[in-house]
GUNUDO-910250 format. One record per residue: y, z, x of N, C-alpha, C, O in turn. Coordinates in steps of 0.2 Angstrom, whole numbers, plus 5000, padded with zeros to 4 digits. Each point is the difference from the previous one (the first is absolute). Example, Ala and Ser with C-alpha at 12.3 -4.5 7.8 and 13.67 -1.06 7.14 Angstrom:
2
497250395066500650004996500650005004499950035005
500649934993500650015004500550034996500650015003
//
This chain:
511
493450144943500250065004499750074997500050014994
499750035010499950074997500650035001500649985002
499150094994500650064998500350025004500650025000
499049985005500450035006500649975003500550035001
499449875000500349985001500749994995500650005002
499150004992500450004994500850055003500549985003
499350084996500250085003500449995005500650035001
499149915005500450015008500649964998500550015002
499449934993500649934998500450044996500649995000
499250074996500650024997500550055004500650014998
499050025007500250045006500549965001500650014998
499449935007500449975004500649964996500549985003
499350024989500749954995500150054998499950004994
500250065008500150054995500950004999500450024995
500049955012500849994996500049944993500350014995
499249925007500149984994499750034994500350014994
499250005008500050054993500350054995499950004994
500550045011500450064998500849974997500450024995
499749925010500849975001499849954990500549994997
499049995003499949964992499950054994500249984994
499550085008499950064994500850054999500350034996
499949965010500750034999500649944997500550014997
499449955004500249924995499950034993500450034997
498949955002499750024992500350064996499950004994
500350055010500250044999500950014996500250034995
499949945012500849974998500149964993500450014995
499349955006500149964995499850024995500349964996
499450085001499650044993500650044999500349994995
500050035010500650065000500849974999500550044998
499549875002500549974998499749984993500449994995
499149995004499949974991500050054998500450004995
499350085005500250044994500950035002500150034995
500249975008500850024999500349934995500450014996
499349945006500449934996499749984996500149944998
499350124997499749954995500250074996499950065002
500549914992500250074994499550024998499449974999
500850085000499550054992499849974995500349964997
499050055001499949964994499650074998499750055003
500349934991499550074994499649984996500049945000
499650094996499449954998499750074993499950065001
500249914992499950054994499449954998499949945001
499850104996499249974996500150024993500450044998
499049914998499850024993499449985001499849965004
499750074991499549974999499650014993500050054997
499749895003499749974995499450014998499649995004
500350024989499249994999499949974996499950034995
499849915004499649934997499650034998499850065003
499949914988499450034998499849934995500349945001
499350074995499949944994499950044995499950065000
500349904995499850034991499550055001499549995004
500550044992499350055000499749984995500249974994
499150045009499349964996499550075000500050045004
499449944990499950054996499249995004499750054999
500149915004499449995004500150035007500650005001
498850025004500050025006500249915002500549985002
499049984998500049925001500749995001500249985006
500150034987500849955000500450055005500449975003
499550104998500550045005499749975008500450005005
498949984996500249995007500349954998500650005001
499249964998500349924999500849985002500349975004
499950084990500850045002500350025007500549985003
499050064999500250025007500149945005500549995003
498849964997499949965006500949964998500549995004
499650014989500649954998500750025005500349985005
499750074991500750055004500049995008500549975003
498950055000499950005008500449915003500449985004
499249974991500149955001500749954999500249955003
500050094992501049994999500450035003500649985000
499350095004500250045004500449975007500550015003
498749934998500349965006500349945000500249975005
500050004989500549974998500750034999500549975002
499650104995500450025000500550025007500649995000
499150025005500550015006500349935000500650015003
499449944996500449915003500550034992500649995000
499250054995500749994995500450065001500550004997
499250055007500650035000500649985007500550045001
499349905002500649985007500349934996500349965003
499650054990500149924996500749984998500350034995
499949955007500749994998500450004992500650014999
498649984996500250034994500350075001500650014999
498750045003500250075000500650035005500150065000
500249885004500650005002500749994996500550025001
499349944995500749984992499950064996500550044999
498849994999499950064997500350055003500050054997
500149945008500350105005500950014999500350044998
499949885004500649995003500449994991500650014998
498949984998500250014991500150074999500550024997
499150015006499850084997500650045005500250044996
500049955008500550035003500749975001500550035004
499649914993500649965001500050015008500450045002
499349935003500249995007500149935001499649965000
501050025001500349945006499549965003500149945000
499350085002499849995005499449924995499849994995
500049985012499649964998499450015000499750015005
499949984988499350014998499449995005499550024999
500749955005499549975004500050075009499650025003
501249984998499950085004500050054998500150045005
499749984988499850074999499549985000499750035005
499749924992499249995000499750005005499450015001
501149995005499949985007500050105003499650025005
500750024992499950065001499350024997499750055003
500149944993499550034997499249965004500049945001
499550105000499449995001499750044996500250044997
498949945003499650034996499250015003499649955001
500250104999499450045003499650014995500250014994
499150005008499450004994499650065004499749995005
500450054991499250075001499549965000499949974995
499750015010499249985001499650044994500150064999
499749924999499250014993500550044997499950064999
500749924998500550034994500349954997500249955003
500050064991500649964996500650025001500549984997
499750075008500550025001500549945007499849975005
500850014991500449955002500550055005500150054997
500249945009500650055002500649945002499849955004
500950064994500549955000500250065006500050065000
500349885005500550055005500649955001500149945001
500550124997500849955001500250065006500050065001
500249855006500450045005500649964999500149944999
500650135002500649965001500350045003499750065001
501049935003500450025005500150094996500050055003
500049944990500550064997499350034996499649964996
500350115006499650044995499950004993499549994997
501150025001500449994991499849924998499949984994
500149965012499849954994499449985001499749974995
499950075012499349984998499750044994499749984995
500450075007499850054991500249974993499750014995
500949975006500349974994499349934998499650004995
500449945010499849965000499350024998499849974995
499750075007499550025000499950024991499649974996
500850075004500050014991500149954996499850024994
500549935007500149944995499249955002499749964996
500150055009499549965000499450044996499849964996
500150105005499850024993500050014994499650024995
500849965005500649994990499549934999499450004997
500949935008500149954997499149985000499749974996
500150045009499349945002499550044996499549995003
500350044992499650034997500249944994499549974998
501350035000499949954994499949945001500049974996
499950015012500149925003498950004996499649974996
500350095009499449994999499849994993499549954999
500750084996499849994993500149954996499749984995
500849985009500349944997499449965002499749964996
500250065011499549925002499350014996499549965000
500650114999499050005000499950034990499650044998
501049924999500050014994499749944998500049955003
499550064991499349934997500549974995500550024997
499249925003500349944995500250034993500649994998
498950064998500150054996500750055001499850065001
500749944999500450055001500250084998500350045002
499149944990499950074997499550015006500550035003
499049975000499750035005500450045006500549985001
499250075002500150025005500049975007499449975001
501050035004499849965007499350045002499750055001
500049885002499350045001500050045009499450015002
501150005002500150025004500950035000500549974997
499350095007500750024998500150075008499650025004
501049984996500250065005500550035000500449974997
499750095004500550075000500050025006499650005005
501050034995500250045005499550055000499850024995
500050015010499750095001500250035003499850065000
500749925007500250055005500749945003500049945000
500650125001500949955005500449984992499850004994
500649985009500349975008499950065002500150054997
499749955011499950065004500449985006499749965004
500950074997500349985007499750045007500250065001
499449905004499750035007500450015005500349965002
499650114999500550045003500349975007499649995005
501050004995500349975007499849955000499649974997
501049995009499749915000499250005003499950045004
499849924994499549955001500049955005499549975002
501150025000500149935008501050005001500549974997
499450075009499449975005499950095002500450054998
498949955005499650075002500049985007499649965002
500950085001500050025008499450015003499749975004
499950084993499450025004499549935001499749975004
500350024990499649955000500149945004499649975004
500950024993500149935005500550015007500249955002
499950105000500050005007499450005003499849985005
499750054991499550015004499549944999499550005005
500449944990499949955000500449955005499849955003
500950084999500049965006499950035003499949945002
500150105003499750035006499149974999499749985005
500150014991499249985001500149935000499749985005
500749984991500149925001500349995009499749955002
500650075001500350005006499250015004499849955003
500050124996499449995003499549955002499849985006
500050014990499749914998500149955002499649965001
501350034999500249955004500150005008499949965004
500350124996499850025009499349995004500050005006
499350004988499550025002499749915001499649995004
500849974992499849935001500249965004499849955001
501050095003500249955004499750025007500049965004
499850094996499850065007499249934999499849965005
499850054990499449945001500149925002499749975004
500950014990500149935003500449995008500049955003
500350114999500150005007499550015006499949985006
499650064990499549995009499749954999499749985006
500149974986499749934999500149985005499749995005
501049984994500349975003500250025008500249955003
499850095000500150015006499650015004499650064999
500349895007499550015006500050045004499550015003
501150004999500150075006499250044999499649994995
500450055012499650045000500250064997500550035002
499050014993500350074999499750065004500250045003
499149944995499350055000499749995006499949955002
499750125004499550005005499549944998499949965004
499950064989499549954999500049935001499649975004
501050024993500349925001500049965006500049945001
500250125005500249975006499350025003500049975006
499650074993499349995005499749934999499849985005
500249994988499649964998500549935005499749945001
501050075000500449935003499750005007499849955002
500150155001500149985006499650045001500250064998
498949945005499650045000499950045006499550015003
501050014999500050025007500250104998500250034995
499749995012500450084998500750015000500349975004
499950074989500550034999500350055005499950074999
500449915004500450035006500550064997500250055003
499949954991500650044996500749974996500249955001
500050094994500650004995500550015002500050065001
500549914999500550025002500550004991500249954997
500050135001500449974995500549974999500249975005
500250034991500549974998500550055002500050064998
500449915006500650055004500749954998500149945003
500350084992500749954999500450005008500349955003
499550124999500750005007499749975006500450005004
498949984996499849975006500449915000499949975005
500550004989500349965002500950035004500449975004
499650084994500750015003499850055009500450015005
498950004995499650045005499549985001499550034998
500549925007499450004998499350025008499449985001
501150055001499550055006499850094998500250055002
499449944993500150044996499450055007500450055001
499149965002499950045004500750045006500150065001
500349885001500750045001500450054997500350055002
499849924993500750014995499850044995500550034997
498849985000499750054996499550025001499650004995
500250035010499350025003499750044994499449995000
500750054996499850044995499849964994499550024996
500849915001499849984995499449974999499649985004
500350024989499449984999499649945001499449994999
501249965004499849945003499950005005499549975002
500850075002499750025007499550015001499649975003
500150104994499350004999499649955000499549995004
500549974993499649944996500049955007499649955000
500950065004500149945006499550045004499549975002
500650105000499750025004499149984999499749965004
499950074989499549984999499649925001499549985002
501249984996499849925002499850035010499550005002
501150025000499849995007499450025002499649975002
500450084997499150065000499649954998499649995005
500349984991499449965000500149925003499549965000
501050025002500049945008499950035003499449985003
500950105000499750015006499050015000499749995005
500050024990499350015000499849924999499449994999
500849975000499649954997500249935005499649955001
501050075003500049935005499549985006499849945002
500050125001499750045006500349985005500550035001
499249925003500249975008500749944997500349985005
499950004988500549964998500750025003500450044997
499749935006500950005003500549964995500450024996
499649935006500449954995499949984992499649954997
500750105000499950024991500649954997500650015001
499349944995500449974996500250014995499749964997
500750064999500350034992500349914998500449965003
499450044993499949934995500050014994499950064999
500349914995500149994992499949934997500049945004
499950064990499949934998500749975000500049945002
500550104995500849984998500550055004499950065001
500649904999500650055000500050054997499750004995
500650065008500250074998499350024997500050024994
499649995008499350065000500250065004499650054999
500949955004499950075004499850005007499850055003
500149885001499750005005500450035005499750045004
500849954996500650025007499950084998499850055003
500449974992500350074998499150025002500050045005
499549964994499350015004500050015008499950065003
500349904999499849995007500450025004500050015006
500550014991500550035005500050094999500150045004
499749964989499650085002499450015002499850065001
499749874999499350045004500149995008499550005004
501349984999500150005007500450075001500150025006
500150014991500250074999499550054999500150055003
499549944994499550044998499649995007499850055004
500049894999499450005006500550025008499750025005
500849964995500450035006500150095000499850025006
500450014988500150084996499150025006499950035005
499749944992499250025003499949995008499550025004
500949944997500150025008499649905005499949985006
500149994988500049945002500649965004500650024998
499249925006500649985003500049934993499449975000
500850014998500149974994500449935001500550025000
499549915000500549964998500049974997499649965001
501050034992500049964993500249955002500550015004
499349934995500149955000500249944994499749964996
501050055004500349974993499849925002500449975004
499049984991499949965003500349954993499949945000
500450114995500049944994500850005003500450045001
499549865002500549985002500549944995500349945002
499750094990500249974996500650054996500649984999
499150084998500650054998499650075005499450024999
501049995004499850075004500250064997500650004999
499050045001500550074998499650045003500350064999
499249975005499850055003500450035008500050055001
500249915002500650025003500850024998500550025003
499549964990500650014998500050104996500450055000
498949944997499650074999500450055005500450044997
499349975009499850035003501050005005500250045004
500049934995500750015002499949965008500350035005
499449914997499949995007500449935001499849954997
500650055008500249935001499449935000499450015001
500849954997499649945002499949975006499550005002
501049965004500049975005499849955001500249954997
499550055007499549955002499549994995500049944998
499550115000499650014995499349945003499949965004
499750054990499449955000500149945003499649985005
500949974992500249945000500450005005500349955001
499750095003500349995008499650025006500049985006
499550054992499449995004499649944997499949965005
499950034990499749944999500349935003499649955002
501150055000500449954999500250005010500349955003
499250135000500149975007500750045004500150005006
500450034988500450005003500050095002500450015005
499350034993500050075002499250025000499749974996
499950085008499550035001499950054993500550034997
498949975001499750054998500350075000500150034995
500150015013500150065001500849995000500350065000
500149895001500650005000500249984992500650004999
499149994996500449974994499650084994500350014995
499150015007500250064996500450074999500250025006
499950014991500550054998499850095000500050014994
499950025008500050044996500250024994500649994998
498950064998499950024992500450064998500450015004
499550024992500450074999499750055002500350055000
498949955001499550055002499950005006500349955002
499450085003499849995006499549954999499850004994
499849975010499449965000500149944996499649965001
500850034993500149954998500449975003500550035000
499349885003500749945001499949954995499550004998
500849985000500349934997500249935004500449995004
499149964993500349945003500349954993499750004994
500649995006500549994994499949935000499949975005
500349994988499949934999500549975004499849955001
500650075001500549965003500549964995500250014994
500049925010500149964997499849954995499450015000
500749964998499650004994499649905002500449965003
499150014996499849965006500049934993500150014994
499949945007500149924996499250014998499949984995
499650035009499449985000499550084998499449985001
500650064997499650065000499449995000499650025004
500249944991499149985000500049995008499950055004
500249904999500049985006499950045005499649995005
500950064995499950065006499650044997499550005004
500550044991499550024999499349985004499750045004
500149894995499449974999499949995010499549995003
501150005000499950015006499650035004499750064998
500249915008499750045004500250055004499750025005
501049994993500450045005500050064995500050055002
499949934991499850064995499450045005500050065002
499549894999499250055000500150055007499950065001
500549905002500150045008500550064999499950055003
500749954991500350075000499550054997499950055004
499849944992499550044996499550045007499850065001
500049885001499450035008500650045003500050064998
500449935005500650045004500150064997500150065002
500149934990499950084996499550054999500150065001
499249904999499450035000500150045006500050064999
500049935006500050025007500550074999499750065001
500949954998500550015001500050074995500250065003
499649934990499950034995499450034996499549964998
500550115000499550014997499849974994499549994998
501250004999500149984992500449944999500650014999
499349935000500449945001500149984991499649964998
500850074997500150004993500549935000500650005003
499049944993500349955000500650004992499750014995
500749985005500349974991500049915000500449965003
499250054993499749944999500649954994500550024997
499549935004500149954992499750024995499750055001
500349934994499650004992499549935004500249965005
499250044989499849985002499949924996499749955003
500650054991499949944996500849964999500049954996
500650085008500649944999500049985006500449965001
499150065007500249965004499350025004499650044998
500349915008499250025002500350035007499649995004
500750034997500050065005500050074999500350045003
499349984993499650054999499550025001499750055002
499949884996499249975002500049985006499449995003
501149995000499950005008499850065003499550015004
501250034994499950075004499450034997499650035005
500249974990499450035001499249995001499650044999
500549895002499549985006500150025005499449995003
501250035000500050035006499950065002499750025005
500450034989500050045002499250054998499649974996
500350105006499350024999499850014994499549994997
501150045001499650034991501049984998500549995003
499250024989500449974997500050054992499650014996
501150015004500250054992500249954995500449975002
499550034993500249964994500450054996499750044998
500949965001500550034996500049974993500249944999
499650124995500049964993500650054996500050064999
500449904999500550034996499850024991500049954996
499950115002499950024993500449964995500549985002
499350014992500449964995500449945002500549984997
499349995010500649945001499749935003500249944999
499250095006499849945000499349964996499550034999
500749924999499449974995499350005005499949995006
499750034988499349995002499649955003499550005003
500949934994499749935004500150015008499649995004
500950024997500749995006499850065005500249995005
499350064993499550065005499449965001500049975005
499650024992499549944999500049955006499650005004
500949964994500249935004500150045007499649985005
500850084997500050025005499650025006500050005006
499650034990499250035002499649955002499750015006
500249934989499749965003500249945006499749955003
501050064997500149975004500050035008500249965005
499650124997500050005005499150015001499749995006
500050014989499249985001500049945001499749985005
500649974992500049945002500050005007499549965002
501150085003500349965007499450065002500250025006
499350014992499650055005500350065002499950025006
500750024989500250055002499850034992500249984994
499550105008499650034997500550075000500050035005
500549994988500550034999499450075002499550014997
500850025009499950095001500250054992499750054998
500749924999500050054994500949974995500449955002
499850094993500249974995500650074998499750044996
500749975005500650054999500349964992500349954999
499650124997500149984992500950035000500050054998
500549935003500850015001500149994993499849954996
500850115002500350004993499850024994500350004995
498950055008499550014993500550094996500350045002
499549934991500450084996499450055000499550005003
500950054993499350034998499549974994499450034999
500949934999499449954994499649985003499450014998
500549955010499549975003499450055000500150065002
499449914995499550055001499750025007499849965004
500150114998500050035007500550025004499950035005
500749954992500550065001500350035001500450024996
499450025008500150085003500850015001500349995005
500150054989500750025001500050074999499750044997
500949975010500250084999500450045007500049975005
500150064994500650035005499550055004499550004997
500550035008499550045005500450005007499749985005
500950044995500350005007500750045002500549994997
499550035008500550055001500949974999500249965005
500150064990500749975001500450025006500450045001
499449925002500650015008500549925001499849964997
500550035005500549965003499749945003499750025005
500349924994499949935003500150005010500449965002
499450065001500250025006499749925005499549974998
500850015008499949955003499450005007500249985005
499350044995499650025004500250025007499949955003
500250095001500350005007499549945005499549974999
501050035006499749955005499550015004500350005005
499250014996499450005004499949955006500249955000
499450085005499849945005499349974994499750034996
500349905005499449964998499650015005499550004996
500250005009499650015005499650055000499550005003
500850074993499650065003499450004994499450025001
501049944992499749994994499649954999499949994994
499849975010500049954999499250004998499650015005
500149984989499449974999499449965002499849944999
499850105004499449945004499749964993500050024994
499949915009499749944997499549975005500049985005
499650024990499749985005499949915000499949984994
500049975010500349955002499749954995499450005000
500849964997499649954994499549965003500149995006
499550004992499449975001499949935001499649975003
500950014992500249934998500549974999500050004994
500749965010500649974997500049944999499749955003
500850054991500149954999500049935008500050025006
500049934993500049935005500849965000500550034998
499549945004500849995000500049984992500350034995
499349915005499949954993500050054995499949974994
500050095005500250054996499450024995500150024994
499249985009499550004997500050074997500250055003
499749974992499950064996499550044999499549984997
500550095007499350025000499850044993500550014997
499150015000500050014992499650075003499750005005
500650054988500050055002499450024996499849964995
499850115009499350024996500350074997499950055004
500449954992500350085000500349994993500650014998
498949954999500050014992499950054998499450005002
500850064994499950064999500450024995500649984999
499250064998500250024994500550045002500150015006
500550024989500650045000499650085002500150035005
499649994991499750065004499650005007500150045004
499649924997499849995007500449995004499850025006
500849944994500449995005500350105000500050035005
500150014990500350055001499550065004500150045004
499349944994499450035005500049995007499950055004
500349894999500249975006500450055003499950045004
500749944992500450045003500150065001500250025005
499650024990499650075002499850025006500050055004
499549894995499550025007500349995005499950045005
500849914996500349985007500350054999499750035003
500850004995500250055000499850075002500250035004
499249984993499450075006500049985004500150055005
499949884998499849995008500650015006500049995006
500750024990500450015001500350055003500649994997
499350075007500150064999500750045002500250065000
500249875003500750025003500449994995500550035000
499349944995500549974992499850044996500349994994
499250065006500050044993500750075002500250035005
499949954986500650024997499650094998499550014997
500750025004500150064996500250004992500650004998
499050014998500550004994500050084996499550044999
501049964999500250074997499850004990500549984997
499250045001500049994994500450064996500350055003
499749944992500650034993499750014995500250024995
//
């Protein structure tokens, strides 16, 4: 991974990250309340050898000293020199846990020894500290006294500096080790945020999903919590920033379909966002003055007429089924120009009717009927009626959900409508944050009130199309669309279809 990508994973785990270092935090913050006071007094030592009357025998001496120096620290933690303290001060306590107090430190290139005694109480580490002084200088004379006893010990040490008691406890230090845990948290926040994108195939990144699905990015739609409790968010929040984002999706199908009538909205899996899609780009293209009908075809769990607040009836599966017309079993929408043909009932066989040829003849009777025939499709990898429909129909939207759907399972999807000779018109990235690299977040719009659009004639507004060139055949032949084009290019389109427009330009007022 580069840094950047580094940078965008720590963006997106940045709750585990922050949720582990405020951990580490805490926890630093319960061991120093629950770990006592301890204090810590010094003495120190200076080792030397008999003095000699040559340059020769004084280094000789020196190298000696430096050389027993580091022997010396194992005897001052020695349980001897623990009988010797606990002698020197009449203490209770057992020679082996006062030795257990005492450590010992060496001046690098010196003969200087440093004893450090930590204990709960200031008065006994200083106390303790001074008897180690008293005693281990004789310990040392003892050991390092020659067979000759009229001789002097040919190594020897004295006190030079303590017992010296250091100021305030020594442990535990708040600064330090809160802030050793706030940085240990860190590290563990920073490793779980990596073992988690290892491990997880969802899609996160633009890149990631050009490379599943190489087709144009139709647009982002971010992450909106209330589009599960709303999710006609062109209705209900025309101002949000989701809506924006639905709109620009629409802006570039309308530039990129051309002469395409029947548009399919498809996913690899459940819950990508396909319903909550297609029922705002049939509000967005009705709003534009098209005559429009959604065609709720996922005849498994339906929610796009549940959306939009429209009875069912008869629905799909009752014209499929023979028993009601086309013009008799759709609904009117909440906008003028949009109807609803709703799933109906719900049918034993779905693949089957789908796959009917009484499917390909509603589709022909919508084409006629409709400028804009917006299918809601199945998923298309738990059941194959999605891959039917969109063999049927002209162009085809892939819906990819941010951080949820895995990358094999977008893949297998893709390939499986190149397989049946259906060539995805384009790719709607749903759910993206602002970590996803390309991200455009920000607010840019007049606070006014959610309002329901007034009712219009659809006839006065109605959109010239001009007539496709090509339909589908009953058998559901799929025509593949040449309108491969980049996300900027589809927005140049539409510009230009826009100029060519001169009854639809908007006055805009700038601030």
């Amino acid at each position: 991974m580069t840094a950047r990508e580094y940078l965008t994973l720590l963006a997106a785990q940045w709750r585990w990250i922050t949720g582990a270092a405020l951990v580490g935090f805490v926890l630093a913050g319960v061991v120093v309340l629950l770990t006592p006071a301890s204090y810590a007094a010094t003495v120190t030592l200076y080792v030397s050898t008999a003095s000699n009357t040559s340059s020769a025998d004084a280094y000789q001496g020196s190298l000696l000293s430096q050389d027993r120096v580091k022997s010396y620290t194992e005897l001052l933690s020695s349980y001897r020199l623990g009988q010797e303290v606990v002698s020197d001060l009449g203490l209770p306590d057992d020679p082996q846990s006062v030795a257990d107090e005492v450590s010992a430190s060496v001046t690098p290139n010196t003969v200087l020894l440093v004893a450090r005694v930590t204990d709960a109480s200031p008065e006994r580490a200083q106390a303790i500290a001074g008897a180690v002084g008293r005693r281990f200088p004789a310990m040392v004379a003892d050991i390092e006294r020659p067979a000759d006893r009229t001789q002097p010990p040919t190594v020897s040490a004295r006190v030079v500096e303590g017992p010296v008691l250091v100021p305030g406890p020594v442990s535990p230090q708040p600064l330090i080790d809160l802030g050793l845990g706030l940085a240990a948290g860190l590290l563990v926040g920073v490793t779980i945020a990596v073992v988690r994108r290892s491990l997880d195939r969802s899609v996160l990144g633009l890149a990631e999903l050009a490379k599943l699905v190489p087709r144009p990015l139709l647009g982002t739609l971010p992450r909106d919590r209330q589009l599960d409790r709303s999710p006609v968010a062109l209705r209900d929040r025309p101002s949000s920033p989701v809506a924006e984002s639905l709109r620009a999706v629409h802006g570039n199908l309308a530039a990129g379909v051309g002469t395409d009538r029947v548009l399919a909205v498809t996913s690899a899996i459940e819950g990508e966002g396909k319903s909550t899609l297609v029922v705002n780009l049939a509000l967005a293209e009705a709003n534009a003055g098209s005559r429009v009908l959604l065609v709720e075809a996922d005849l498994r769990r339906p929610r796009a007429a549940e959306y939009l607040g429209v009875p069912a009836g008869e629905g799909l599966s009752g014209v499929l089924a023979g028993r009601a017309s086309l013009a008799a079993a759709v609904r009117p929408g909440p906008v003028a120009g949009l109807e609803v043909l709703a799933s109906g009932p719900l049918p034993r066989n779905p693949y089957e009717e789908v796959e009917s040829e009484r499917m390909g003849a509603v589709l022909d009777e919508a084409r006629e009927r409709y400028d804009v025939v917006l299918v809601d499709a199945p998923p298309l990898l738990p059941v194959a009626d999605g891959l039917a429909l969109a063999r049927r129909a002209d162009a085809v939207v892939l819906v990819v959900r941010a951080g949820s759907t895995g990358a094999p399972l977008v893949r297998r999807a893709h390939e499986q409508l190149v397989t049946a000779g259906v060539t995805p018109l384009g790719v709607v990235f749903n759910g993206v944050t602002g970590a996803v690299e390309g991200q455009y977040a920000g607010r840019y719009h007049a606070d006014i009130a959610p309002s329901v659009p007034e009712p219009r004639a659809a006839a006065s507004h109605r959109r010239a199309r001009p007539a496709p060139a090509h339909r589908p055949v009953a058998g559901g032949a799929h025509r593949t669309p040449t309108h491969g084009v980049a996300v900027g290019d589809l927005v140049g389109r539409l510009a230009a279809a826009e100029s060519s427009r001169p009854h639809r330009q908007v006055q805009e007022r700038s601030s």
